[in-house]
N, C-alpha and C positions, 0 to 999 in steps of 0.2 A: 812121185808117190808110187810104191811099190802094187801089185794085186794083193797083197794082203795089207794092207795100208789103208786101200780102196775101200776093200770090204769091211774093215772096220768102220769107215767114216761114215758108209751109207748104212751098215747096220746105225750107230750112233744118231746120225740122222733122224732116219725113222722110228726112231723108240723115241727119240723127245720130239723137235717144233715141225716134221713132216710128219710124224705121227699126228699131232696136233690136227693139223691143217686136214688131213685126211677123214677125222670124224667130226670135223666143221662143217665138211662139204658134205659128207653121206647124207646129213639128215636131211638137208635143204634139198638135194635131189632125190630121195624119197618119194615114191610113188608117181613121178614124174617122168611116166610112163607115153611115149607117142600120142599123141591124140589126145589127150587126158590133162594137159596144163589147163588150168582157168583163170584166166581173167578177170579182173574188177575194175570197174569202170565208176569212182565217185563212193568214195568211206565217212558220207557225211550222211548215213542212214544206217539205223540195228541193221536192218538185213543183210548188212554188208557182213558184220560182225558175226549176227548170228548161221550166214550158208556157210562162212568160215570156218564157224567152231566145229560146224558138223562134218564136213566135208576132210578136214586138218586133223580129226580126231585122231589119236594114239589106236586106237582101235576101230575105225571107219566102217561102217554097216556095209557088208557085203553089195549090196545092194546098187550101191554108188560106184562101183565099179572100178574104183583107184583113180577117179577123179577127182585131182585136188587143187586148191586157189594155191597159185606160186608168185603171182605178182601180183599188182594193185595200184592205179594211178588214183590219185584222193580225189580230184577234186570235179564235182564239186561245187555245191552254192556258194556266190560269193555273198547275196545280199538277204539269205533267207537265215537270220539270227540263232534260231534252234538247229540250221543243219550245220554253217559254218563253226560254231563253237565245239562239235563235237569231234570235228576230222582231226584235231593232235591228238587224243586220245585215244579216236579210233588207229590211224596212224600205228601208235605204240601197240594194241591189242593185236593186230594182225602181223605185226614185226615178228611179237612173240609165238606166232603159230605158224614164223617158216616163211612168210609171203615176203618178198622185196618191193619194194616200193618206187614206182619207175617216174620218171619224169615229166612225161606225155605220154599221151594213147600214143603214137608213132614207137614208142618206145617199146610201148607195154604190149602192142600187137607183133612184136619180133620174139617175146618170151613166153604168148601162150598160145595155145591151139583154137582154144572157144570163149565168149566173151558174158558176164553178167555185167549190165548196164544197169548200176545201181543208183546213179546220183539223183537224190531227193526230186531234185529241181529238174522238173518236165518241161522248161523253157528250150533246158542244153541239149534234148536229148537228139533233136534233126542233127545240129551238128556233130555230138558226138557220135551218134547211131553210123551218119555219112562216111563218116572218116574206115569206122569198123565193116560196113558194109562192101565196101571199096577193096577192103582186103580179102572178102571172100570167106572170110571167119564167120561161122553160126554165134547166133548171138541171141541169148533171154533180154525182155529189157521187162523192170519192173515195173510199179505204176507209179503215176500214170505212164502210159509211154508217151506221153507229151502234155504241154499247156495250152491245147488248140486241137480244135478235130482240123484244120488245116493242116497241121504239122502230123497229126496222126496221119492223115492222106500220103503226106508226102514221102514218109518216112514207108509207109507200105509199097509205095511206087516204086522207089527207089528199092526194097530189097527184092523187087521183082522184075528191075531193069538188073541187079546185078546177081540175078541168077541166086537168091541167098534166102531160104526160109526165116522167120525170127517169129520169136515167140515170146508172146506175151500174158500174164496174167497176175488175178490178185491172189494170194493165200485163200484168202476168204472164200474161194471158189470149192476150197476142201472142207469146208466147214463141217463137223460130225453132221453126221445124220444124212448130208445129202447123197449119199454112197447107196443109201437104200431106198431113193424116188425114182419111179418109173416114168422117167421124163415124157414117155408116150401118155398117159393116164392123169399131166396135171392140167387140171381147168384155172388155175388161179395162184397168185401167193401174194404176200407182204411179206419184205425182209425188213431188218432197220442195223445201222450203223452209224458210230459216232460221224460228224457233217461239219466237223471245225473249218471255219475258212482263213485262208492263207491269200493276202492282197495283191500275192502277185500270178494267182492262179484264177481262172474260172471257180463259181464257188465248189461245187462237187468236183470237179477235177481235182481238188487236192487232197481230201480223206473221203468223203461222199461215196467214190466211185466205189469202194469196197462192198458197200454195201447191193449199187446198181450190180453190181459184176456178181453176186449171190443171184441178185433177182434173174438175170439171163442166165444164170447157169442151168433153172432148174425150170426158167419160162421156154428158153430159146428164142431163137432170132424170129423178128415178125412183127415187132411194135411198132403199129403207124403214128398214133398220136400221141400227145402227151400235155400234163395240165401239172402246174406246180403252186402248191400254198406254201406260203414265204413269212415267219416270222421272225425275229431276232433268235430262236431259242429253237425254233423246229423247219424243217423242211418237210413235204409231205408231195410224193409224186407219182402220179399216177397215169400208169399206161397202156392203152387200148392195142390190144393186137389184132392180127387182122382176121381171126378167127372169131372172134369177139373175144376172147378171154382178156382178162383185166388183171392187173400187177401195179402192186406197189411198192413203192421203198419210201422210208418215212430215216431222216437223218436228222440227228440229235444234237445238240450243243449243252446241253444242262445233265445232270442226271449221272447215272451209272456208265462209263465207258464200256460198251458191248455190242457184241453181234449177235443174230439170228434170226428167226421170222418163224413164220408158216408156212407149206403149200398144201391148197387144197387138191384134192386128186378123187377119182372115180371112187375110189376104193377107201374115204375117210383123208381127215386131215394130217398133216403131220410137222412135227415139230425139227427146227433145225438150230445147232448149236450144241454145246458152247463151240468158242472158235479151237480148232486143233493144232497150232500151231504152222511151222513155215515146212516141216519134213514132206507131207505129204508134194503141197508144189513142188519143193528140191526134189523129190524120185523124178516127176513129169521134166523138169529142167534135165534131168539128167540120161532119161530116156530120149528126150530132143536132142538132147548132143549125139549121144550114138547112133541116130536113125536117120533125121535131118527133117522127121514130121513132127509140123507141131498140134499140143492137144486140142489147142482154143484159135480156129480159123481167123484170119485178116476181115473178112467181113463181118464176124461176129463182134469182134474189138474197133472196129473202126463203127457198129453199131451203136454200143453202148457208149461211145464219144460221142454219137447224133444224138442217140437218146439223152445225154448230160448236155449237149450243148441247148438240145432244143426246153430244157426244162429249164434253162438259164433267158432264153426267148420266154419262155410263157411266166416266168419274173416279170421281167423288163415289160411284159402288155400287161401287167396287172393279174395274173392267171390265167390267161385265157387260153382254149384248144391250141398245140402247136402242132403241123406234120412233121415229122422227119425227114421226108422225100424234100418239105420249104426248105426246111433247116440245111440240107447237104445239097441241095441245087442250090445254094445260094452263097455255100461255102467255093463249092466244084467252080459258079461261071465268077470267083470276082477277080 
């Protein structure tokens, strides 16, 4: 073949199936910028779906920085019936917005830079959390970040033997209105959030905790005791801090699915709600990737797992006063 021969073929070429191939690829590497891949870890949950939509968007809020989900390993509950029914769907939704679909976290940890840990199911999460840690990869994990304050321990230990911040927290921690409490000035609050139970979790550990994670946001860390009423339809828990101040969170099984509450403060009561959606958390997830601090400290989240666990103790005695120092000494020596 002649140089003009040549150059006819590779023109030819590329105006048709290298042409092709060339605006196949731009889009999928789009935004796919150093530091900036994200990961998903379990598509059997909305939020997988929806940090997706936000993050993949055609026009992405400056804000976010050009960080975008480029892969996704599914899985994943296998035995919890509303999560597993959802991942071929989810699967196909996140196909469509660019993301590859990898085989294994081993896999999915070689194609992105930072990790969201989204699988429903808080049993997986030591294992899979272990695996990501290991790599040295910053990592959000949503909630719960596990089905055991055992496993929330261990999973903190471990990002701390492996030199690796993680961050955790619920939406519901942005909920309107708390933007404007002067956390110094509250004496008090009630939140309430839906409290549906799921058989293979603690009972707040599996939607409950939405609601407890409002109540510390705006109480802070410091709750010694705790006292739980228990009936088919309502949960009601209340918790003594060590200043005296008093908090509740009251979870619901009947009714209107919602959130919000009250806190009282020096200065009049105030009202919190409605819920604001997942943007505000994604900003915080995504200011933690480019810094490597996170908002909501290890000891505050491994509190509100004592606080959930020990209000699952004061069930099982009938109501009675629980401490949380019983409840975590007694996790810490078994």
């Amino acid at each position: 073949m002649n140089n003009l021969s040549r150059r006819k073929f590779i023109g030819s070429a590329v105006a048709s199936g290298a042409a092709l191939s060339l605006m196949d690829i731009l889009p999928s590497h789009a935004g796919k910028a150093d530091g900036k891949r994200i990961g998903i870890i379990g598509l059997d949950t909305s939020h997988s779906i929806a940090f997706t939509k936000v993050l993949n968007a055609a026009e992405p809020n400056p804000a976010y920085d050009g960080y975008r989900v480029v892969a996704a390993y599914p899985y994943g509950s296998k035995d919890i019936e509303t999560s597993v029914k959802r991942i071929p769907d989810y699967i196909d939704q996140v196909k469509k917005l660019g993301v590859e679909i990898a085989g294994s976290i081993k896999e999915l940890l070689t194609k992105v830079d930072v990790i969201m840990l989204e699988t429903n199911d808080g049993r997986l999460h030591l294992e899979q959390a272990t695996e990501v840690l290991k790599s040295g990869k910053k990592m959000f994990i949503d909630k719960p970040v596990s089905a055991s304050l055992s496993d929330a321990i261990a999973i903190y230990d471990l990002a701390k033997k492996y030199n690796t911040p993680i961050f955790s927290a619920s939406s519901l921690r942005y909920i309107k209105g708390i933007e404007a409490i002067d956390k110094g000035k509250v004496v008090g609050a009630d939140t309430f959030s839906p409290a549906a139970l799921e058989k293979t979790h603690p009972d707040l550990f599996w939607y409950g905790i939405h609601g407890v994670e409002t109540l510390y946001t705006v109480m802070g860390m410091g709750c010694k005791t705790v006292t739980r009423i228990n009936t088919p339809d309502t949960d009601i828990v209340v918790g003594i801090w060590a200043d005296g101040r008093t908090g509740t969170f009251r979870g619901t099984r009947t009714g209107k699915h919602d959130y919000g509450g009250t806190v009282f403060t020096q200065n009049g009561n105030k009202t919190l709600g409605p819920y604001g959606g997942y943007e505000p958390l994604l900003a915080d997830i995504i200011k933690y990737f480019q810094t490597g601090q996170v908002p909501v400290t290890p000891e505050e989240t491994i509190e509100i797992f004592t606080f959930m666990e020990a209000a699952d103790e004061s069930k099982r005695q009938g109501g009675k006063q629980i401490t949380l120092e019983s409840v975590l000494s007694k996790v810490k020596n078994k």
